[in-house]
NULO-265240 format. One record per residue (C-alpha): residue number from 1; residue in one letter; z, y, x. Coordinates in nm, 2 decimals. Example, Ala and Ser with C-alpha at 12.3 -4.5 7.8 and 13.67 -1.06 7.14 Angstrom:
# NULO-265240
fike bati = 1, zaza = a, zz = 0.78, yy = -0.45, xx = 1.23
fike bati = 2, zaza = s, zz = 0.71, yy = -0.11, xx = 1.37
//
This chain:
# NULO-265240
fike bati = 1, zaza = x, zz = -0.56, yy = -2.21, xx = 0.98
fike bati = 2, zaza = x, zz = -0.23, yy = -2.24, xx = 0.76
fike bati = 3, zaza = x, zz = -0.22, yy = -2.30, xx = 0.42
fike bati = 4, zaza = x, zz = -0.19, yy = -2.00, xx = 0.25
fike bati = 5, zaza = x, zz = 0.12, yy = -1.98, xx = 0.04
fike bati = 6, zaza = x, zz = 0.15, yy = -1.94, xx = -0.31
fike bati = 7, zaza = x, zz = 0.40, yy = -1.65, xx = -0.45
fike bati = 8, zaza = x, zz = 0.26, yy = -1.66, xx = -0.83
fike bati = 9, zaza = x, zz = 0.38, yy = -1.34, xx = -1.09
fike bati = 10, zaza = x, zz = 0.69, yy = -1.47, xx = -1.22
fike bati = 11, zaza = x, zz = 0.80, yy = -1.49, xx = -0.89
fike bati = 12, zaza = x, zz = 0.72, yy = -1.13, xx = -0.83
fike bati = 13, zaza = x, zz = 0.84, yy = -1.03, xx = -1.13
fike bati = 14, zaza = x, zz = 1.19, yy = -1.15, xx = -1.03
fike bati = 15, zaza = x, zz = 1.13, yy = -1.08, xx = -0.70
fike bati = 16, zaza = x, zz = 1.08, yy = -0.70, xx = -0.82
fike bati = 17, zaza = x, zz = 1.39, yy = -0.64, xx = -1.08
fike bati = 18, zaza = x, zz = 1.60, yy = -0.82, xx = -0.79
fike bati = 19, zaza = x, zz = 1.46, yy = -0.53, xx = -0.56
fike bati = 20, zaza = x, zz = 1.52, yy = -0.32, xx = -0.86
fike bati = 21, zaza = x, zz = 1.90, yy = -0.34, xx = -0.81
fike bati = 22, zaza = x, zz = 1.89, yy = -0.34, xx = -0.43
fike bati = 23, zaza = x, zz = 1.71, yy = -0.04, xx = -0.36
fike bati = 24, zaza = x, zz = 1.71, yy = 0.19, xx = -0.66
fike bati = 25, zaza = x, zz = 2.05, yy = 0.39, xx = -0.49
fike bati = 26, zaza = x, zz = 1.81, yy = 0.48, xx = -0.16
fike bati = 27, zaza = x, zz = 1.46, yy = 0.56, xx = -0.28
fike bati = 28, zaza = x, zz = 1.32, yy = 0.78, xx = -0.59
fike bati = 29, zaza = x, zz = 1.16, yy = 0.70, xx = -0.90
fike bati = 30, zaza = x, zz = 0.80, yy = 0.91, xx = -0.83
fike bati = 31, zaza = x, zz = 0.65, yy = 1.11, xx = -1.12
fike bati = 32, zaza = x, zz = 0.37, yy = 0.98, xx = -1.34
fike bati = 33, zaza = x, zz = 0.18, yy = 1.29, xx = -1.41
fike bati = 34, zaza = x, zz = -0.08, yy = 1.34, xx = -1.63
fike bati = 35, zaza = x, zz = -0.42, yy = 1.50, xx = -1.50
fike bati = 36, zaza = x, zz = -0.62, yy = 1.70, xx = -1.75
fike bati = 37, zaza = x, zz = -0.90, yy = 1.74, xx = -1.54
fike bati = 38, zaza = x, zz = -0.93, yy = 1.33, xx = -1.48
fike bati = 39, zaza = x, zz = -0.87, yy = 1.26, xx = -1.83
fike bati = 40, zaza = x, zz = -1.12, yy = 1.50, xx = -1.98
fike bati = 41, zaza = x, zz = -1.36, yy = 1.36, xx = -1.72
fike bati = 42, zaza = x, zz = -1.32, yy = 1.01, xx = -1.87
fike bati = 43, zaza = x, zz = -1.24, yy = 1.09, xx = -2.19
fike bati = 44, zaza = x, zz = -0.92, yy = 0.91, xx = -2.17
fike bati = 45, zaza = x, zz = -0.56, yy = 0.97, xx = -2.07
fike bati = 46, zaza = x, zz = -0.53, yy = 0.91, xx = -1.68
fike bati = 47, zaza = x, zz = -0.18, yy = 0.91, xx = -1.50
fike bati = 48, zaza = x, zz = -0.09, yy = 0.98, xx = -1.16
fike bati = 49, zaza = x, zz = 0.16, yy = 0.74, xx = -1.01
fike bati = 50, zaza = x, zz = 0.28, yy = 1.02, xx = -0.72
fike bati = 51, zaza = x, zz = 0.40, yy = 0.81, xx = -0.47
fike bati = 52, zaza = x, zz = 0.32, yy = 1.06, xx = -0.20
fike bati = 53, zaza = x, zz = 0.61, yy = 1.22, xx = -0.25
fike bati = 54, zaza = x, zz = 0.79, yy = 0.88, xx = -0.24
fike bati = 55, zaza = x, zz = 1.07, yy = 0.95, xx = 0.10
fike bati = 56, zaza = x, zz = 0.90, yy = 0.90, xx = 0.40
fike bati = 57, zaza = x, zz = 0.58, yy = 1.04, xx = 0.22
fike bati = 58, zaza = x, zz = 0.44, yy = 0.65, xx = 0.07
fike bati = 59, zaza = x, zz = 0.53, yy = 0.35, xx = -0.13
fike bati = 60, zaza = x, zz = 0.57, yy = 0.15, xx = 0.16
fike bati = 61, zaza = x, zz = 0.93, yy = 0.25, xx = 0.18
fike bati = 62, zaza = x, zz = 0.98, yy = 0.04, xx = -0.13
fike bati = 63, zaza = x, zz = 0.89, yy = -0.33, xx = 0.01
fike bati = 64, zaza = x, zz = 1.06, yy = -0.26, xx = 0.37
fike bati = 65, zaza = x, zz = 1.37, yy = -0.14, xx = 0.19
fike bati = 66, zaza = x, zz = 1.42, yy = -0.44, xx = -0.01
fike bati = 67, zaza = x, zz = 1.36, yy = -0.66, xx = 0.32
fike bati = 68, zaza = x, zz = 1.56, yy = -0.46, xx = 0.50
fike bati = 69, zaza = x, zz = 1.83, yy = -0.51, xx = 0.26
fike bati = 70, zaza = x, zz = 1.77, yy = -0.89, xx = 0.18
fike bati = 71, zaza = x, zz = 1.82, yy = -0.96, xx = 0.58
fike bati = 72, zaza = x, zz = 2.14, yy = -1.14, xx = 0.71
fike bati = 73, zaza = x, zz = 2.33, yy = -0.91, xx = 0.92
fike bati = 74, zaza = x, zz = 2.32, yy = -1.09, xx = 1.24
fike bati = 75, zaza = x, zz = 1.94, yy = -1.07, xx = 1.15
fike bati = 76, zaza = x, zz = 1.98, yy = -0.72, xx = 1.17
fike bati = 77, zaza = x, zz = 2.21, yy = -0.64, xx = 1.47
fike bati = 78, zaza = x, zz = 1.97, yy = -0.87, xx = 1.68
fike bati = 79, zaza = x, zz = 1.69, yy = -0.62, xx = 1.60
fike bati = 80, zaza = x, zz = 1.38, yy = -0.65, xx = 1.42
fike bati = 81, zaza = x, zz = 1.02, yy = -0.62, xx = 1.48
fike bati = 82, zaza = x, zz = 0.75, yy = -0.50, xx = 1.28
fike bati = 83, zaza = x, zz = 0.33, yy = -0.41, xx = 1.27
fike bati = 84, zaza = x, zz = 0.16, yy = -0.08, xx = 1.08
fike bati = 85, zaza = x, zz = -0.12, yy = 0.13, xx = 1.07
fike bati = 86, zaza = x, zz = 0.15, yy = 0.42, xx = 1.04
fike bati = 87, zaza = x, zz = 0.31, yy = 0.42, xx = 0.68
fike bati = 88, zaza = x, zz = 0.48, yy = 0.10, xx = 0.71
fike bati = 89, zaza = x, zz = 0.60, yy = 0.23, xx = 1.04
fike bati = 90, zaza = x, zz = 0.75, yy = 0.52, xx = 0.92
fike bati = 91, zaza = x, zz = 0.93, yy = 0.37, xx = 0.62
fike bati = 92, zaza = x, zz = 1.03, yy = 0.13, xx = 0.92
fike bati = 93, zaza = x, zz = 1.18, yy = 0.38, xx = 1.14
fike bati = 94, zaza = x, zz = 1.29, yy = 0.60, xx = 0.87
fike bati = 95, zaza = x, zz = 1.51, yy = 0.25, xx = 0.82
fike bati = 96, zaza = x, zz = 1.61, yy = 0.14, xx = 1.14
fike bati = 97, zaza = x, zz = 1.78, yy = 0.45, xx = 1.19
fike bati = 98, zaza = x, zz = 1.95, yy = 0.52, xx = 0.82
fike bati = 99, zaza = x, zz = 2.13, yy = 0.16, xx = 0.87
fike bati = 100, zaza = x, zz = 2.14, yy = 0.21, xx = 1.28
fike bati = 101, zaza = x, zz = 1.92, yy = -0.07, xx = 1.33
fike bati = 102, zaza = x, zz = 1.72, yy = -0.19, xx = 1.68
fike bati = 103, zaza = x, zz = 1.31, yy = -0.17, xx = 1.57
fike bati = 104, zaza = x, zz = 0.99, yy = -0.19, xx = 1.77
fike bati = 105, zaza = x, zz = 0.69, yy = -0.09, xx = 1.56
fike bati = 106, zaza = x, zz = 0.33, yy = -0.23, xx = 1.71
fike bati = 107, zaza = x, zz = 0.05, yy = -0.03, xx = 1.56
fike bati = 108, zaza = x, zz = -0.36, yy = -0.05, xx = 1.71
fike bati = 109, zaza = x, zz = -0.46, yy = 0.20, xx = 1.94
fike bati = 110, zaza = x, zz = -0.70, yy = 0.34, xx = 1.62
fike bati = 111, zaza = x, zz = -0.39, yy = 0.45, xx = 1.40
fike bati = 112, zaza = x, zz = -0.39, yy = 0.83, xx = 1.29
fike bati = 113, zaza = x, zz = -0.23, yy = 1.06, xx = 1.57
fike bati = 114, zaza = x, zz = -0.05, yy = 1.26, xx = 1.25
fike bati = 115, zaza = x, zz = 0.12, yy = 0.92, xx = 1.13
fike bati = 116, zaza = x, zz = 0.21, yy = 0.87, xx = 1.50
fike bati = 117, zaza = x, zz = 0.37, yy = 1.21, xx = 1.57
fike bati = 118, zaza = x, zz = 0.58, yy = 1.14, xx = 1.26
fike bati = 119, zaza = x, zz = 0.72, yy = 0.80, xx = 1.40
fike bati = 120, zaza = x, zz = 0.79, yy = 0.97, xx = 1.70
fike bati = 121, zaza = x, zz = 1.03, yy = 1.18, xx = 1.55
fike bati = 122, zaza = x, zz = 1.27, yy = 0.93, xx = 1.40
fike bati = 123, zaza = x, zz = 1.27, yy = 0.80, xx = 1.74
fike bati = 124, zaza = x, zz = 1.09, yy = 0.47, xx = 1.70
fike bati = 125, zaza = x, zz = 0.95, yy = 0.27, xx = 1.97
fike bati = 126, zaza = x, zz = 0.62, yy = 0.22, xx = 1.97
fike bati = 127, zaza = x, zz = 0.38, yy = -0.01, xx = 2.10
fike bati = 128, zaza = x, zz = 0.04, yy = -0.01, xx = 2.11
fike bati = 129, zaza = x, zz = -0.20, yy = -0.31, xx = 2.07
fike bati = 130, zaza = x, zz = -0.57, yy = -0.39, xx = 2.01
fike bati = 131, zaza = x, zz = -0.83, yy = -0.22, xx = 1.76
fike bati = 132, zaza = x, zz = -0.72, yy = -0.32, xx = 1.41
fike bati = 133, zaza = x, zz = -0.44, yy = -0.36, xx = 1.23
fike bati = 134, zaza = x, zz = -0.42, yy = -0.74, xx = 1.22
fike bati = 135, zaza = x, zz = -0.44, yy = -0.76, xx = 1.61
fike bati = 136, zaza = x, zz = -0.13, yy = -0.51, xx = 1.63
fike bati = 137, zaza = x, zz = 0.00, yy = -0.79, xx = 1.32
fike bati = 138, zaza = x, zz = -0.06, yy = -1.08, xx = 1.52
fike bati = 139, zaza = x, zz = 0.09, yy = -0.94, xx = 1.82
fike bati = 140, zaza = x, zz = 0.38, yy = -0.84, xx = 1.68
fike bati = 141, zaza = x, zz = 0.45, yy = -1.15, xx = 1.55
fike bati = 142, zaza = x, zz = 0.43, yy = -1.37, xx = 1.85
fike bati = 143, zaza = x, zz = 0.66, yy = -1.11, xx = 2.01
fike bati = 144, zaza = x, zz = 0.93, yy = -1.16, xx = 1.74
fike bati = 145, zaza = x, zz = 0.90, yy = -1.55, xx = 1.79
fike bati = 146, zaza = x, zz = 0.94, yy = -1.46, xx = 2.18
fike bati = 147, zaza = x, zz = 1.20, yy = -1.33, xx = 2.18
fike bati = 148, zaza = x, zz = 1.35, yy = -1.48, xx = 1.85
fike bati = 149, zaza = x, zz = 1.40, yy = -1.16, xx = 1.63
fike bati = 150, zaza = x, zz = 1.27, yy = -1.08, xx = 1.30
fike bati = 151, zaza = x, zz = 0.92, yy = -0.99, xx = 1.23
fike bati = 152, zaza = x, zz = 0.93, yy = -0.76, xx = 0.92
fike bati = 153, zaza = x, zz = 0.53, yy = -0.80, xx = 0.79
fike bati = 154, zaza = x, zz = 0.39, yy = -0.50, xx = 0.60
fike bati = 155, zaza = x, zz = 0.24, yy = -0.70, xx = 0.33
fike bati = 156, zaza = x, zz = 0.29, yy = -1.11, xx = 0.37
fike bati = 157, zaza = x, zz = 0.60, yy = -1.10, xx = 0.28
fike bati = 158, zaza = x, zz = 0.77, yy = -1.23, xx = -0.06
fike bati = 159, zaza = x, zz = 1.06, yy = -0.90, xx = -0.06
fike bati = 160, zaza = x, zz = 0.81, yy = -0.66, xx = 0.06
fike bati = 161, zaza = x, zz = 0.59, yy = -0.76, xx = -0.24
fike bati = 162, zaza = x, zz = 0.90, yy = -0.73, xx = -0.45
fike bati = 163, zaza = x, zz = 1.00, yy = -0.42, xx = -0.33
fike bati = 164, zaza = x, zz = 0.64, yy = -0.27, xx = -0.41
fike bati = 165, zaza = x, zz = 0.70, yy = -0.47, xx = -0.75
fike bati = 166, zaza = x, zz = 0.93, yy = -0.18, xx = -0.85
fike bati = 167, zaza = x, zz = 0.66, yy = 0.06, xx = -0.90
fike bati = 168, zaza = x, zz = 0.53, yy = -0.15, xx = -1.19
fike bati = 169, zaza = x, zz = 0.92, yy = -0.16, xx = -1.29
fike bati = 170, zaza = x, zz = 0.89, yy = 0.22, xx = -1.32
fike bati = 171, zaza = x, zz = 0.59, yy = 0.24, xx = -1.45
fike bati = 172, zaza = x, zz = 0.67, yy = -0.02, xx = -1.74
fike bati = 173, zaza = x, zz = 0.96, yy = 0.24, xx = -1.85
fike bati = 174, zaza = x, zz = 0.73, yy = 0.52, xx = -1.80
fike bati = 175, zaza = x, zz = 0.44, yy = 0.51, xx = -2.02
fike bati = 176, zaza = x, zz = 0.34, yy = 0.26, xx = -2.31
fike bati = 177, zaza = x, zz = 0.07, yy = 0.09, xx = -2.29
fike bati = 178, zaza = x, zz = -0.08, yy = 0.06, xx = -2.02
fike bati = 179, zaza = x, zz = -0.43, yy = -0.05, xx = -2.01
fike bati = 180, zaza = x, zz = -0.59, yy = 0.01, xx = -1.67
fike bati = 181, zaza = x, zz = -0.41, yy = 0.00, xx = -1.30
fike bati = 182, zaza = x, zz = -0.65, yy = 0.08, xx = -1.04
fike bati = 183, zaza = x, zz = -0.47, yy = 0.07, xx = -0.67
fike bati = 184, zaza = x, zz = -0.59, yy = 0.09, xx = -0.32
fike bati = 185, zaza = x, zz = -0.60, yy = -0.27, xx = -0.11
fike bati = 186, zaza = x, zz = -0.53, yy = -0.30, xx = 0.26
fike bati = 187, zaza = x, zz = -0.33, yy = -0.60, xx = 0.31
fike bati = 188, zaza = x, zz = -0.26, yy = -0.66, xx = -0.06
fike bati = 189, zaza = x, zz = 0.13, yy = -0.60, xx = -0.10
fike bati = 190, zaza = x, zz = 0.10, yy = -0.32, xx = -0.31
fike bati = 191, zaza = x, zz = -0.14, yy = -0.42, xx = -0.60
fike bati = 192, zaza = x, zz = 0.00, yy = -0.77, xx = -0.54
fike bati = 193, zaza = x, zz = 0.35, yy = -0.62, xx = -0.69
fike bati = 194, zaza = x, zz = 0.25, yy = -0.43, xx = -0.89
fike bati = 195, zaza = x, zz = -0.01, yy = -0.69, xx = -1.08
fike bati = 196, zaza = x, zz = 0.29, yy = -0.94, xx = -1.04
fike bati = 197, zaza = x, zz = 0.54, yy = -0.74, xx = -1.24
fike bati = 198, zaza = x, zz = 0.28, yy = -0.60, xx = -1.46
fike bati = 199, zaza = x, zz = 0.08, yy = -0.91, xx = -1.59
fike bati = 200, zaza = x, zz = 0.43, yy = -1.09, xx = -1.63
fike bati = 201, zaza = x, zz = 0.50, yy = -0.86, xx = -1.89
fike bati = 202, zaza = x, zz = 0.12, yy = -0.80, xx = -2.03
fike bati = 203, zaza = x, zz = -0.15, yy = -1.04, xx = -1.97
fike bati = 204, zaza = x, zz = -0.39, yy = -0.76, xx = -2.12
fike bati = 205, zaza = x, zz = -0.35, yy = -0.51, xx = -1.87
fike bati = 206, zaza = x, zz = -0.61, yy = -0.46, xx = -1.63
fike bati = 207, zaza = x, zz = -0.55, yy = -0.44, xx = -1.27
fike bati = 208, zaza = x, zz = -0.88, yy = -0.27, xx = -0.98
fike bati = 209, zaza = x, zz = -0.85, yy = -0.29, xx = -0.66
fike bati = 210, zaza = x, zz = -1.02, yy = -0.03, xx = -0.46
fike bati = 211, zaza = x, zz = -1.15, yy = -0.03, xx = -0.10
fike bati = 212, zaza = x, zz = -1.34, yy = 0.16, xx = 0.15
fike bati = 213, zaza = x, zz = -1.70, yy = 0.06, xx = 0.24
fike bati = 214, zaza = x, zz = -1.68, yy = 0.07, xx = 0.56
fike bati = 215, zaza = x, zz = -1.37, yy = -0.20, xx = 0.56
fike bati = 216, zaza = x, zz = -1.36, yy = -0.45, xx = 0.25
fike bati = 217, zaza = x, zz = -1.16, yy = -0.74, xx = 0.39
fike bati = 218, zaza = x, zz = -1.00, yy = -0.85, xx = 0.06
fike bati = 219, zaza = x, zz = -1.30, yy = -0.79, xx = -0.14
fike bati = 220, zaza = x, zz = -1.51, yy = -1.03, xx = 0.10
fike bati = 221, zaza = x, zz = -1.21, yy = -1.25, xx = 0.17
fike bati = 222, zaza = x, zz = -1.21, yy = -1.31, xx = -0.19
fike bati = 223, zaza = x, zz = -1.58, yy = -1.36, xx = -0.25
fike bati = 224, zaza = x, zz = -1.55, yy = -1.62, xx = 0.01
fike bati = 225, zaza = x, zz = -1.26, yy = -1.81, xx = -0.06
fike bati = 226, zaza = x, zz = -1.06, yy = -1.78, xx = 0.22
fike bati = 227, zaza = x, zz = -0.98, yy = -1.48, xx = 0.50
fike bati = 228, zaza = x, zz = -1.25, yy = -1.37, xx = 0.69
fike bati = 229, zaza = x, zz = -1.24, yy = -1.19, xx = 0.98
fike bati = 230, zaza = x, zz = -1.45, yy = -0.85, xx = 0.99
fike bati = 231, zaza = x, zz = -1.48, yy = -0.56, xx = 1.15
fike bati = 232, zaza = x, zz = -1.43, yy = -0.26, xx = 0.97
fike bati = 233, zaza = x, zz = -1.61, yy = 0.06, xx = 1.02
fike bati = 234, zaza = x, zz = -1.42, yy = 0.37, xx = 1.11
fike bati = 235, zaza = x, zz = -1.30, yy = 0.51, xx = 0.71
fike bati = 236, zaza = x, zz = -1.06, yy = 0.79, xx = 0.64
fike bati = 237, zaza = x, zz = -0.90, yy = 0.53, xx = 0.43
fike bati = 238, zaza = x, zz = -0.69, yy = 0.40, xx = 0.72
fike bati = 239, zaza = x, zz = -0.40, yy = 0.27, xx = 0.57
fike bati = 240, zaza = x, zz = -0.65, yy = 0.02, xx = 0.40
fike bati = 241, zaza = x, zz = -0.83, yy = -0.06, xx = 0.70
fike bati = 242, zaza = x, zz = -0.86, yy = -0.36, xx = 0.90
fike bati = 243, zaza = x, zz = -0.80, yy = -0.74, xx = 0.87
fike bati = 244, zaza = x, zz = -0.54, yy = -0.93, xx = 0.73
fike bati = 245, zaza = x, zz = -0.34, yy = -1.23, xx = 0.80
fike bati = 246, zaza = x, zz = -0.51, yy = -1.55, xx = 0.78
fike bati = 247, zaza = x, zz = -0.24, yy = -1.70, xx = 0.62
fike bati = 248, zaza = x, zz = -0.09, yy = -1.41, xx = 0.42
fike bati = 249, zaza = x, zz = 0.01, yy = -1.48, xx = 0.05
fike bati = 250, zaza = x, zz = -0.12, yy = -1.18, xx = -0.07
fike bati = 251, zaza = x, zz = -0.42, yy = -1.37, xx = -0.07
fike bati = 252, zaza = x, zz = -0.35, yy = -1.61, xx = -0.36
fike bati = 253, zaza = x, zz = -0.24, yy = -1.30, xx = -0.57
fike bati = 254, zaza = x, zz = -0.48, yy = -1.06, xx = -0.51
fike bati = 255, zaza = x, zz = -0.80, yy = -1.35, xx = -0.64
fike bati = 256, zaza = x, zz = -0.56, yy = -1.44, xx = -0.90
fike bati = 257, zaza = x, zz = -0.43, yy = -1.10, xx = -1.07
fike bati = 258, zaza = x, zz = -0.69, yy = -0.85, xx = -0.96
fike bati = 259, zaza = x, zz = -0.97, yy = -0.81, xx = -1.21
fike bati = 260, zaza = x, zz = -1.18, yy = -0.60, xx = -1.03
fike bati = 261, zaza = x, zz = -1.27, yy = -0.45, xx = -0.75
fike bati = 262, zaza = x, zz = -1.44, yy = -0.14, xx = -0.65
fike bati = 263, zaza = x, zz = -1.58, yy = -0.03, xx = -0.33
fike bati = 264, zaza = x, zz = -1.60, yy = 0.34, xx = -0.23
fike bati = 265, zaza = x, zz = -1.83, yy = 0.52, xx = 0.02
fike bati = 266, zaza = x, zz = -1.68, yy = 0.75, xx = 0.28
fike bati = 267, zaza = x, zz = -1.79, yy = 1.07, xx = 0.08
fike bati = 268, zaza = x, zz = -1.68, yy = 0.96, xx = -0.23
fike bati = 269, zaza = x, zz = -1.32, yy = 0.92, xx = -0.10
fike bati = 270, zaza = x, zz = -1.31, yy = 1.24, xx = 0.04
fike bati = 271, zaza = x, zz = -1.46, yy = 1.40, xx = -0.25
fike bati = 272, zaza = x, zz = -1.17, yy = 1.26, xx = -0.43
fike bati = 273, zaza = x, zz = -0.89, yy = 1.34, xx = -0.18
fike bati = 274, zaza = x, zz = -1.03, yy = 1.70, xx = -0.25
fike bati = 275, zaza = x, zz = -1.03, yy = 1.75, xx = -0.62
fike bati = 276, zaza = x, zz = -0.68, yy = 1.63, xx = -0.62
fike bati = 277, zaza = x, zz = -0.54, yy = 1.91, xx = -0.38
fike bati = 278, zaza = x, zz = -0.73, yy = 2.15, xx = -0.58
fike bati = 279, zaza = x, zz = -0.70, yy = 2.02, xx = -0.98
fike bati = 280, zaza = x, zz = -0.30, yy = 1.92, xx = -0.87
fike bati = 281, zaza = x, zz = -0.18, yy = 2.08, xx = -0.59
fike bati = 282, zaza = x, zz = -0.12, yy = 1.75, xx = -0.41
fike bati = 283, zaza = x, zz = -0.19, yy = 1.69, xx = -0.03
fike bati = 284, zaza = x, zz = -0.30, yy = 1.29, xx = -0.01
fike bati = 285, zaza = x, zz = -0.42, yy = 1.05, xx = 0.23
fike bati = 286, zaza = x, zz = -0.75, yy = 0.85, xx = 0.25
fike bati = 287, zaza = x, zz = -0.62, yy = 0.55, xx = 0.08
fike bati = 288, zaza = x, zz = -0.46, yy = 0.75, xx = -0.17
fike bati = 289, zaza = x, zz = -0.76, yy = 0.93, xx = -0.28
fike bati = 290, zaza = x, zz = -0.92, yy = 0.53, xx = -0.31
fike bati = 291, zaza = x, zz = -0.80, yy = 0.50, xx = -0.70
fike bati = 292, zaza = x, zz = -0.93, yy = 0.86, xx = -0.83
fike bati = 293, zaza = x, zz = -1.27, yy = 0.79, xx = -0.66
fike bati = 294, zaza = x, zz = -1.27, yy = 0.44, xx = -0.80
fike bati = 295, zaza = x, zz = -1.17, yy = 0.59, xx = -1.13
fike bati = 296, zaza = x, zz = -1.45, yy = 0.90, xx = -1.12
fike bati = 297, zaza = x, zz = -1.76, yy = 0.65, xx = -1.04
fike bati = 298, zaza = x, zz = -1.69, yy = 0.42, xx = -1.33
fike bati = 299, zaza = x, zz = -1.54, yy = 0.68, xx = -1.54
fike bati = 300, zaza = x, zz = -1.73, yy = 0.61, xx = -1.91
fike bati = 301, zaza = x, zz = -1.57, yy = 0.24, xx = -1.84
fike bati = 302, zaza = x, zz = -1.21, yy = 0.39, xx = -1.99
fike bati = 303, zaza = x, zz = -1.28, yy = 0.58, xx = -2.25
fike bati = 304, zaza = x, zz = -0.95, yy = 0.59, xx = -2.49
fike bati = 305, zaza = x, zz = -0.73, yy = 0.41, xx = -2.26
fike bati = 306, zaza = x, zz = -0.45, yy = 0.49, xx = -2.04
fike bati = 307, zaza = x, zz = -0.51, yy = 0.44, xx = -1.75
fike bati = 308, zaza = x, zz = -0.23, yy = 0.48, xx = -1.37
fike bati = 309, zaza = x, zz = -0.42, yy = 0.59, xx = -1.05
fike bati = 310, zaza = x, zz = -0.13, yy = 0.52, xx = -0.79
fike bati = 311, zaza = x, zz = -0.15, yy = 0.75, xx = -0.55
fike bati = 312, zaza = x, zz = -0.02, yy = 0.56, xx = -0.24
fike bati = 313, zaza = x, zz = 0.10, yy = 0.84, xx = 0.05
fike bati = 314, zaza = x, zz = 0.08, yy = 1.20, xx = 0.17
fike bati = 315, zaza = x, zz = -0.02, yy = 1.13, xx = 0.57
fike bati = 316, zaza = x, zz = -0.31, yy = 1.30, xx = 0.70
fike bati = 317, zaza = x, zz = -0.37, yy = 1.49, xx = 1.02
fike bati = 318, zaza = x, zz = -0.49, yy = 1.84, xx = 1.00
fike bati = 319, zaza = x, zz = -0.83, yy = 1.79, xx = 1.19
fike bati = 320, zaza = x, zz = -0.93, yy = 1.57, xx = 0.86
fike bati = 321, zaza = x, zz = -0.80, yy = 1.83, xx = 0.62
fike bati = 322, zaza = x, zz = -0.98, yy = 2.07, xx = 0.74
fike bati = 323, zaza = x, zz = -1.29, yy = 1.86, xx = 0.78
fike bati = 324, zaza = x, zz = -1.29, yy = 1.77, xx = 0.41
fike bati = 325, zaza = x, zz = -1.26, yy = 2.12, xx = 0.30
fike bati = 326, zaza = x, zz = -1.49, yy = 2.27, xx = 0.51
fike bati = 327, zaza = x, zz = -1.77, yy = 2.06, xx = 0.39
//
């Protein structure tokens, strides 16, 4: 296995204010709304970081913007490859044909039909490989090498991280302090950027990681010491599940700068996912409803702080929606 490289929170930090100034003209600054019913619950002040209503509908737009943008353009005319479980994809396609770009997207044969109709209609092409996210990853990559394009990574990436750095540059101008951060973890680039901007600024603030039961690859990765590879149970968290790159840098970040992190069952995610379309209004993924779940079971742990739930996308088929209400 590769060393696993070492992108430490200063970088990120000016990895993120350099995104900053890249991307701010193309994507929004996302509300940070404050839930009553949360932070009555905790008796605390809890903020929602919406970035489900971030353009194409996550955060993910953010880090594949700012790589996008960083890329040579001969990079760019050649075409440019990339891996995702769908939300990464669709900030990817979304991309590709904004700046009239050539893009193949791999994602495993598991990913959610709803995230896959909504490629489909930026007219992306798709490829299908293996049963988890870091076989699509993997194959994705040696593809790129093949045939000597780019391979844009959804998380192991030093500009992706920086572009999901820029939610911690909104949120620093959004609310003072901050005490608590609590994020959902897949392959790390989100938390990663936003720890990395965040602890630069504040050593004091504390940063939780949340993942689903059924698939805790960072969490045992970082018990362990190194990447593991797991399988992962079927989780309506999907745009956390499955492995991650044995030599990703995330890695590094995520044992450094993460404090904590929580684990949630399948019912407590979609418990979550439910109070927040009924206390807010808000339609939200799986992963999204990670943070508010992680936040409800350890609740009496924030009393009198502020604490940012980031609410990381809006994709989710109907045949889940209407499972989680109906029970």
């Amino acid at each position: 296995m590769n060393e696993i490289k070492t992108f430490k929170s200063e970088d990120i930090a000016r990895e993120g204010l350099a995104a900053e100034k890249r991307i701010r003209q193309y994507i929004r600054e996302t509300p940070l709304e404050y839930s009553p019913y949360l932070s009555s619950a905790g008796n605390c002040k809890v903020y929602l970081k919406l970035e489900n209503i971030q353009l194409t509908g996550s955060f993910k737009l953010r880090g594949a913007m700012n790589k996008l943008l960083s890329l040579p353009k001969q990079e760019k005319k050649k075409g440019i490859i990339t891996a995702s479980s769908g939300n990464h994809g669709m900030a990817f396609a979304y991309l590709t044909k904004k700046f009239n770009t050539k893009g193949t997207i791999f994602l495993p044969k598991i990913a959610s039909p709803a995230k896959i109709e909504a490629l489909l209609t930026y007219g992306a092409q798709i490829k299908q490989y293996g049963d988890d996210c870091v076989k699509a990853e993997l194959k994705a990559k040696e593809t790129a090498e093949n045939k000597k394009l780019t391979y844009i990574s959804p998380y192991n990436d030093p500009q992706i991280i920086g572009g999901q750095a820029t939610i911690g540059v909104e949120l620093s101008r959004q609310l003072d302090p901050i005490n608590t951060v609590i994020a959902p973890v897949g392959g790390g680039g989100l938390i990663s950027g936003i720890a990395g901007f965040l602890k630069t600024h504040n050593k004091d603030i504390t940063i939780i990681g949340c993942q689903p039961v059924n698939s805790p690859v960072m969490y045992e990765s970082i018990k362990a010491g190194r990447v593991l590879t797991l399988e992962s149970l079927p989780t309506i968290s999907d745009g956390t599940a499955g492995g991650i790159e044995p030599d990703t840098i995330t890695f590094n970040i995520c044992r450094d700068l993460v404090d904590k992190f929580i684990l949630l069952s399948e019912q407590e995610i979609k418990s979550a996912l439910k109070l927040i379309l009924i206390k807010h209004y808000l339609l939200i993924e799986g992963a999204a409803a990670l943070p508010v779940a992680a936040f409800l079971k350890n609740k009496e742990k924030f009393a009198s702080q502020n604490v940012v739930l980031v609410i990381s996308g809006a994709k989710i088929s109907i045949d889940k929606l209407k499972e989680i209400l109906c029970n």
